[in-house]
C-alpha positions as CSV (number, residue, x, y, z in Angstrom):
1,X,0.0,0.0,0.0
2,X,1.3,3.1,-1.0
3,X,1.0,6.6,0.4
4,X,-1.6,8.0,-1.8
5,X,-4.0,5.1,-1.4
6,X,-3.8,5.8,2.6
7,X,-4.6,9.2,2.2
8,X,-7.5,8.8,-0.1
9,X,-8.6,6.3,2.5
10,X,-8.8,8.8,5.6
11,X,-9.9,11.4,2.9
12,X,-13.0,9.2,2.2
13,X,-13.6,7.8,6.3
14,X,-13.7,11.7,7.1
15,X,-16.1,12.3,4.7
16,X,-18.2,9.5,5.5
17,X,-18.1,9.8,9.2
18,X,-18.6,13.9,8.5
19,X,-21.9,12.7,6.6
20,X,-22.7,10.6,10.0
21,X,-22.1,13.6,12.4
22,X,-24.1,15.7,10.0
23,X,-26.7,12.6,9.7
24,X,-26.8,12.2,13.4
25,X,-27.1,15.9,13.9
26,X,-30.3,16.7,11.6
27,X,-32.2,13.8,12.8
28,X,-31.9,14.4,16.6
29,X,-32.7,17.9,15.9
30,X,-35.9,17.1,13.8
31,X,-37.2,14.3,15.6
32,X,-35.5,14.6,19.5
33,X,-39.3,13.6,20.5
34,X,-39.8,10.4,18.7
35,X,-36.6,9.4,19.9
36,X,-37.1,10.0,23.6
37,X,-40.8,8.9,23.9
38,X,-38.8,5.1,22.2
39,X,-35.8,5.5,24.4
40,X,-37.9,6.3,27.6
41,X,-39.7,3.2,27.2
42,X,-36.7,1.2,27.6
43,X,-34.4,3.2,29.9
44,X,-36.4,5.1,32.3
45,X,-34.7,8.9,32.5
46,X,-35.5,13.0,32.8
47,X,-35.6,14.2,29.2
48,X,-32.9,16.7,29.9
49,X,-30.1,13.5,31.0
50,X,-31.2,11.7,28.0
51,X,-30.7,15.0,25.6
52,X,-27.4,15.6,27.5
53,X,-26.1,12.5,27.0
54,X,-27.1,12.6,23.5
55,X,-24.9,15.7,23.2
56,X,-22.3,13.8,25.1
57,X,-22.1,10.8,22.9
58,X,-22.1,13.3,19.8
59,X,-19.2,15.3,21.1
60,X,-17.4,11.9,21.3
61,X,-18.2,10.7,18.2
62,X,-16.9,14.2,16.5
63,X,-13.5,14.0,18.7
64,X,-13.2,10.3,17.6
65,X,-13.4,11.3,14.0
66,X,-10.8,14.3,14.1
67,X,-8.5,12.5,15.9
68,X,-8.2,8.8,14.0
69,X,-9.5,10.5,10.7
70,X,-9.2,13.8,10.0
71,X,-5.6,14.6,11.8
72,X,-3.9,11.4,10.0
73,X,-5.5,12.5,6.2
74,X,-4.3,16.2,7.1
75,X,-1.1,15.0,8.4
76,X,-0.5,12.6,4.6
77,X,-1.1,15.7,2.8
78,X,0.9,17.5,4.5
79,X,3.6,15.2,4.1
80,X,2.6,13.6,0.7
């Protein structure tokens, strides 16, 4: 494996996981509702821990993808 086909991998896991966040994102913002009322049935919580851990879980997820995606595609370029 050479070093363009690595970058052009992390290029295209950044993207994809970018269209996740984004994905994730739209859909918890649209239907936050529908997702607690399901959630709630299952896992008894306040709607304000279950929102903040949403947010939680989101902000790990983004720091996940900048650090084992985006920083290691940035960091071929830069060197490529």
């Amino acid at each position: 494996m050479d070093i363009q086909a690595i970058t052009e991998f992390f290029k295209w896991c950044t993207i994809l996981n970018g269209i996740l966040l984004v994905f994730s994102f739209v859909v918890i913002a649209r239907m936050g509702d529908s997702i607690y009322s399901i959630h709630s049935r299952w896992f008894p919580m306040s709607r304000d821990r279950f929102f903040s851990m949403l947010y939680v879980m989101i902000g790990i997820y983004k720091m996940l993808v900048f650090v084992f995606n985006l920083a290691p595609w940035v960091a071929l370029v830069i060197i490529a």
